[in-house]
C-alpha positions as CSV (number, residue, x, y, z in Angstrom):
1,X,41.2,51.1,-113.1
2,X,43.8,50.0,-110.5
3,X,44.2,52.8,-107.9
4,X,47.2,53.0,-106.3
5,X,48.1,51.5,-102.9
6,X,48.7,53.4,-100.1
7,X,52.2,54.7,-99.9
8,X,54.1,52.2,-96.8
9,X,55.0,53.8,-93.2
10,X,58.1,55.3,-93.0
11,X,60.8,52.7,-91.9
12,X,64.3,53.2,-90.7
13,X,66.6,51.2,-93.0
14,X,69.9,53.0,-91.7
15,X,71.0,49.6,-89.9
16,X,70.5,47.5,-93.4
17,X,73.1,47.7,-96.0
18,X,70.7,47.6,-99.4
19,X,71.7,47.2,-102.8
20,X,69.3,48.2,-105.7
21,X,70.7,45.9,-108.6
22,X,69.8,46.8,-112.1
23,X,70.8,44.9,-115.1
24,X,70.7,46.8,-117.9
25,X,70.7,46.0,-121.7
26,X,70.6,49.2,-124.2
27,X,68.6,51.4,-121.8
28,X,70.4,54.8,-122.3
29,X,66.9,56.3,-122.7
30,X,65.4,55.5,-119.3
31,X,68.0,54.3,-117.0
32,X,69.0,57.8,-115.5
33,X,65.2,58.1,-114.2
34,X,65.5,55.0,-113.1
35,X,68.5,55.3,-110.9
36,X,67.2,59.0,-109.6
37,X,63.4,57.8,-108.5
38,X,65.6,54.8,-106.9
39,X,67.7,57.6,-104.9
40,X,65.1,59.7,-104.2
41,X,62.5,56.8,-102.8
42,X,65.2,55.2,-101.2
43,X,68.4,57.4,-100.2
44,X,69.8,54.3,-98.0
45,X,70.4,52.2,-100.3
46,X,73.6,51.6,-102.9
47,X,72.3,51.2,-106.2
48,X,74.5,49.1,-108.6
49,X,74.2,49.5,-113.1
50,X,75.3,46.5,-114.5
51,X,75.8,47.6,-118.4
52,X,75.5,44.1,-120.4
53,X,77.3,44.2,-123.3
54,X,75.2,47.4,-124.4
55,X,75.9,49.2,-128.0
56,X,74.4,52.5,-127.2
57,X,75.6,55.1,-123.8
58,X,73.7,53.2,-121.1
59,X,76.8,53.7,-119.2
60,X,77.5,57.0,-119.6
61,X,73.9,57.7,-118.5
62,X,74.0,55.8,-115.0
63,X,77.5,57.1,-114.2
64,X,76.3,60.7,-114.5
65,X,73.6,59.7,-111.4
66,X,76.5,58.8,-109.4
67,X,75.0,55.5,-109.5
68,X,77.9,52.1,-109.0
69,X,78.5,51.3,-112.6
70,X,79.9,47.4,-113.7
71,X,79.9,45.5,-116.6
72,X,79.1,42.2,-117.5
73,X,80.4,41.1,-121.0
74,X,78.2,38.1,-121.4
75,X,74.9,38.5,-123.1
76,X,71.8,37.5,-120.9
77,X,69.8,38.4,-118.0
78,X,70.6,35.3,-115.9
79,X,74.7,36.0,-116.4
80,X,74.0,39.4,-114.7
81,X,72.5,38.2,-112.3
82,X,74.8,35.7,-111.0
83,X,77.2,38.2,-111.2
84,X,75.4,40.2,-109.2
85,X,74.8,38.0,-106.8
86,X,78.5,37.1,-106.3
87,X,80.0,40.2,-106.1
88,X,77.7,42.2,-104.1
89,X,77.3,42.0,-100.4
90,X,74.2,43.5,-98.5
91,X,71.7,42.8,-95.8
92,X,68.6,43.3,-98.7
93,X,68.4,43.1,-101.9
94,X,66.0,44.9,-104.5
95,X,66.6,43.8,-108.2
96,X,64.8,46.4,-110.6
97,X,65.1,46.8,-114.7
98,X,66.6,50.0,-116.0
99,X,63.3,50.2,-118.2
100,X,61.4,52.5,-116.0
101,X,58.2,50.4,-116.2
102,X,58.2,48.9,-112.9
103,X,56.5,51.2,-109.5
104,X,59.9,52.6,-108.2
105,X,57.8,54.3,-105.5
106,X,56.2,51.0,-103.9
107,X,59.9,50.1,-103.4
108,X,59.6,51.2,-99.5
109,X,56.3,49.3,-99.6
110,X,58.1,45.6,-100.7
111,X,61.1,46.2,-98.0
112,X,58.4,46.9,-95.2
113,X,56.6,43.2,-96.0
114,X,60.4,41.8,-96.5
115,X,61.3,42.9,-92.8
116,X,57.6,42.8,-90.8
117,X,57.0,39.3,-91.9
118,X,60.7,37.8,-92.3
119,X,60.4,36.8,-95.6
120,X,62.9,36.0,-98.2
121,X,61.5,37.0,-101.3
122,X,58.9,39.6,-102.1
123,X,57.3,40.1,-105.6
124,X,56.3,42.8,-107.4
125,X,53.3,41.5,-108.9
126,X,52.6,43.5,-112.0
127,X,49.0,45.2,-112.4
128,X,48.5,48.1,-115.0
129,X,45.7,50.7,-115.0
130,X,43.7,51.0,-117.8
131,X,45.4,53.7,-119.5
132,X,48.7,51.7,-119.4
133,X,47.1,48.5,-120.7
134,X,49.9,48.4,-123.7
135,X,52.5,48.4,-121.1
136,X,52.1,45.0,-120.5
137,X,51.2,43.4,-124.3
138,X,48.8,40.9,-124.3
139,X,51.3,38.0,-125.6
140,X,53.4,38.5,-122.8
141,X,50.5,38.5,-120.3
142,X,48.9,35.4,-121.7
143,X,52.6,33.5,-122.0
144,X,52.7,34.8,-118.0
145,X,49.6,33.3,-117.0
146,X,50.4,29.9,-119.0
147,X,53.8,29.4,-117.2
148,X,52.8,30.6,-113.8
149,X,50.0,28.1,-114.1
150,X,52.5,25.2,-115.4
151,X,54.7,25.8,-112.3
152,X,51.8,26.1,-110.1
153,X,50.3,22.8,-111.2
154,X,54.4,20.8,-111.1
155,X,55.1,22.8,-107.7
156,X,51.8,23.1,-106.1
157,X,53.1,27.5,-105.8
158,X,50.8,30.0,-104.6
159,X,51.3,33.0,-107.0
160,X,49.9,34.6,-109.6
161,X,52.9,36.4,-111.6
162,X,56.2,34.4,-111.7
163,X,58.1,36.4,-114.3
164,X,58.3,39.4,-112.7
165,X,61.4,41.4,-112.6
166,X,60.7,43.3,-109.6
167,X,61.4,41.5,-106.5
168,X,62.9,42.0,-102.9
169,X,65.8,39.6,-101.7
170,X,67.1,38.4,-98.6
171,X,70.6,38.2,-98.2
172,X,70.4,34.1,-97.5
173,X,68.2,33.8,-100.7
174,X,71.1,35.6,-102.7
175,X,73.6,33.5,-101.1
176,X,72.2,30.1,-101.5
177,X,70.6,30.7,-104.9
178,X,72.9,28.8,-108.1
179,X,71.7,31.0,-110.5
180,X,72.6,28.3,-113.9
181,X,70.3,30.4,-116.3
182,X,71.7,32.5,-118.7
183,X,68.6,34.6,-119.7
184,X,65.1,35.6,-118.6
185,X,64.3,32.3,-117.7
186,X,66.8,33.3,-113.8
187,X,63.2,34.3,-112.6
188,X,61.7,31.1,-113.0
189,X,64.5,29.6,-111.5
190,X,64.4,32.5,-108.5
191,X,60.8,30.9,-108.0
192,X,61.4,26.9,-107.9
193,X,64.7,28.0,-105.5
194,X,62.2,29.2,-103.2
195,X,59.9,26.8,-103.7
196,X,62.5,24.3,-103.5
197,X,63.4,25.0,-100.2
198,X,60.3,25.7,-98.6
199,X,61.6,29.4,-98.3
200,X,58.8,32.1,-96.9
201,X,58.1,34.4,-100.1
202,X,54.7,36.8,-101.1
203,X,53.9,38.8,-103.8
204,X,52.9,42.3,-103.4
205,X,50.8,44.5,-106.2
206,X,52.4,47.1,-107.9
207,X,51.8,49.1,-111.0
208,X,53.1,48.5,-114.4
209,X,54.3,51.5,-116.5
210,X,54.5,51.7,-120.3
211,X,58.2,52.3,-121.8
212,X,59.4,55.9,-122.9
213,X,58.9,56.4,-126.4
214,X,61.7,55.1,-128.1
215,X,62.7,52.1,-125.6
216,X,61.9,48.8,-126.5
217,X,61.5,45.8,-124.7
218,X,64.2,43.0,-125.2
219,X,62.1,39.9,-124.6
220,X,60.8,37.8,-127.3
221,X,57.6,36.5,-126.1
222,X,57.9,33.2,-128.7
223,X,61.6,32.4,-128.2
224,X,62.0,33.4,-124.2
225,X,58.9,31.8,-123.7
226,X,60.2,28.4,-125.0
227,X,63.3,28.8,-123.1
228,X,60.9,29.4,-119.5
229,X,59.1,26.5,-120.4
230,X,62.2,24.1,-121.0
231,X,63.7,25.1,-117.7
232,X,60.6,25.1,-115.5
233,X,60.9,21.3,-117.1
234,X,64.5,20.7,-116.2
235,X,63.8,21.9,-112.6
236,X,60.7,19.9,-112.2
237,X,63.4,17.1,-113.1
238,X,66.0,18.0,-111.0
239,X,64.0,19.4,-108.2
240,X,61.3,16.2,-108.1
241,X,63.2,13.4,-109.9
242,X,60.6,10.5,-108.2
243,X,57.4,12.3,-109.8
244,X,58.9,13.1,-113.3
245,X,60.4,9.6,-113.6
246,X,57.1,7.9,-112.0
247,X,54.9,9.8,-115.0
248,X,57.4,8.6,-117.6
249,X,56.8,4.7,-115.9
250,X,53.2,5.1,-115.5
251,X,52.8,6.3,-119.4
252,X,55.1,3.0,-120.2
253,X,53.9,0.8,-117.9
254,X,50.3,1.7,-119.7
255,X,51.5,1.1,-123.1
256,X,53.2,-2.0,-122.4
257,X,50.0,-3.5,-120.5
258,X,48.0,-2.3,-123.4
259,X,50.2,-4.4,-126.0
260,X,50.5,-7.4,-124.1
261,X,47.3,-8.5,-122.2
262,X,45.9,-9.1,-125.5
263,X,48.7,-11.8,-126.3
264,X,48.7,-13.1,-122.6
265,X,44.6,-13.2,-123.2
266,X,45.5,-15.5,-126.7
267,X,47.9,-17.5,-124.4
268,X,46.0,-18.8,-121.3
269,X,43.3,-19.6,-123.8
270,X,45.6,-21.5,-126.5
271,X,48.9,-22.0,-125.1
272,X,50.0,-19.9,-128.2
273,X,51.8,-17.0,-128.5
274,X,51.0,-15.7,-131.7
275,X,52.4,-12.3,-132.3
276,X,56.4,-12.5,-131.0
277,X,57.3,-8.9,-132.3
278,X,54.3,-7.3,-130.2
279,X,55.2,-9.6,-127.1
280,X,59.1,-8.4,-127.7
281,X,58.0,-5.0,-127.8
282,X,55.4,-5.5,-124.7
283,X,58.3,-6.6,-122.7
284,X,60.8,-3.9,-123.6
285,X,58.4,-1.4,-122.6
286,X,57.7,-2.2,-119.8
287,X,61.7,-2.8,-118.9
288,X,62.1,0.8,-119.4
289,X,59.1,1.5,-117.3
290,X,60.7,-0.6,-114.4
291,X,64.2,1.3,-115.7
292,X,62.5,5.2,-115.4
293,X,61.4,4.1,-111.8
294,X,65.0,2.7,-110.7
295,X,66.1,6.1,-112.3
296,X,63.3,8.4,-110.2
297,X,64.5,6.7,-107.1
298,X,67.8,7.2,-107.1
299,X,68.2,10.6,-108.5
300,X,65.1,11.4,-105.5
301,X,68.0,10.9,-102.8
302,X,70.4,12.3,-104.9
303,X,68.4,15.3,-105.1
304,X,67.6,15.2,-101.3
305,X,71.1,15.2,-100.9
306,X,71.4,18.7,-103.0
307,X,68.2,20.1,-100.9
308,X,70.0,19.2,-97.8
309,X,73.1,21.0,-98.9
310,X,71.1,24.1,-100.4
311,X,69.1,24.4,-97.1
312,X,72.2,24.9,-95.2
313,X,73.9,27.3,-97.1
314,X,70.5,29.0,-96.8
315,X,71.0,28.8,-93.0
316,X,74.2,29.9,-92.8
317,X,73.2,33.7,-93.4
318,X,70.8,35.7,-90.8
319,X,68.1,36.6,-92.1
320,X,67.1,40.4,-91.6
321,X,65.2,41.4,-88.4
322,X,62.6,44.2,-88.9
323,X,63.2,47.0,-86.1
């Protein structure tokens, strides 16, 4: 059983402006005790309901907590998020989901490591105790680990639970982050950003709650799981064009050697080239091999280029100094 963590010293946070941003989706059930723990655990900060596109009173609910209420019209995590982002101005921010499932009361605890160690992202790392085991279902645990390890092994990252939901934000994270997903897969682009540009991050434990009876969860672990794994590709792509263009030559390059030594073998001993399709084929190959790599270089200054860019919009916001 996981016991819980000591609760976090007291901290003075009346000299930050913090924004608690919730995207919700269909969460009339749970999202009034979401925003009230939030107001109770943290009375500095502004919290902010983003209602997407939901059918049933999610609205209604929040507004009655006196909580900021917006919508965003377009389906999808990720288009919240950049919303978010754009319109809200603060010194920190703390992005929650209006499920009630994540540890609202460690929410001091992640703003503490934010400030004492200057960081500019810290995760709430999900752990459940063993009465809450169904909270977090075994497919989505297992598609977790499998990601997290995929971006571990194409970023060389430290951490051991990249799809959570419950993370602490600088303000120059939020400012320099593009946020291009349109769904769940924004947090595995919150991790490569950081990555990306060598940005100080940590994760922190926290405890994972089941759902109220009734509430259900809106990821599908099949479908969103696909749509992780194609953009943790694309990023690795975009974010290290040289290595992901080099494996594509070296895999060519392989194939071609392996169809034509054979024939160059028959030559040197004959002065016969027997087998013109394979030798055609051979040498296409290994042109695109020789094409991939032309294509990893440039894009890798290309893609220096955009880091170099990123990096100083990154700098051109202060980051948070812990008092």
């Amino acid at each position: 059983m996981l016991e819980h963590l000591p609760t976090a010293k007291t901290l003075s946070l009346k000299n930050y402006h913090i924004a608690v941003l919730l995207p919700c989706h269909n969460e009339a059930l749970a999202i009034a005790q979401v925003v009230t723990k939030f107001q109770s655990t943290l009375p500095e900060a502004k919290i902010y309901v983003y209602d997407n596109h939901s059918t049933d009173n999610t609205a209604e609910q929040a507004m009655t907590t006196g909580a900021v209420v917006r919508h965003e019209p377009r389906l999808g995590k990720g288009n919240v998020i950049r919303r978010m982002f754009a319109d809200i101005e603060a010194d920190i921010y703390i992005m929650a989901d209006g499920d009630n499932t994540y540890e609202v009361a460690a929410v001091r605890r992640l703003v503490q490591r934010l400030l004492a160690e200057q960081l500019d992202m810290v995760i709430g790392m999900r752990r459940t105790e063993a009465r809450e085991s169904a909270a977090y279902r075994r497919g989505h645990r297992g598609g977790n680990a499998f990601l997290t390890g995929l971006v571990k092994f194409l970023f060389g990252a430290r951490l051991l639970d990249m799809l959570s939901g419950y993370r602490v934000f600088s303000r120059r994270f939020v400012k320099s982050f593009p946020a291009l997903s349109s769904g769940f897969e924004i947090e595995t682009e919150f991790t490569i950003h950081a990555l990306e540009l060598k940005m100080a991050f940590a994760e922190e434990p926290t405890l994972y709650i089941a759902r109220l009876p009734g509430s259900h969860s809106k990821l599908k672990t099949f479908k969103d799981g696909w749509r992780v794994l194609g953009t943790a590709l694309l990023l690795f792509k975009e974010v290290r064009p040289f290595l992901f263009f080099g494996i594509i030559f070296v895999g060519l390059a392989l194939i071609s050697l392996i169809l034509g030594i054979p024939i160059v073998k028959t030559f040197l001993e004959t002065g016969l080239v027997p087998r013109f399709p394979t030798a055609i084929l051979a040498a296409s190959i290994m042109l695109l091999a020789f094409l991939s790599l032309t294509c990893g270089l440039i894009l890798d200054s290309v893609a220096r280029g955009r880091r170099e860019a990123k990096r100083i919009a990154y700098l051109a916001h202060p980051l948070p100094v812990f008092d």
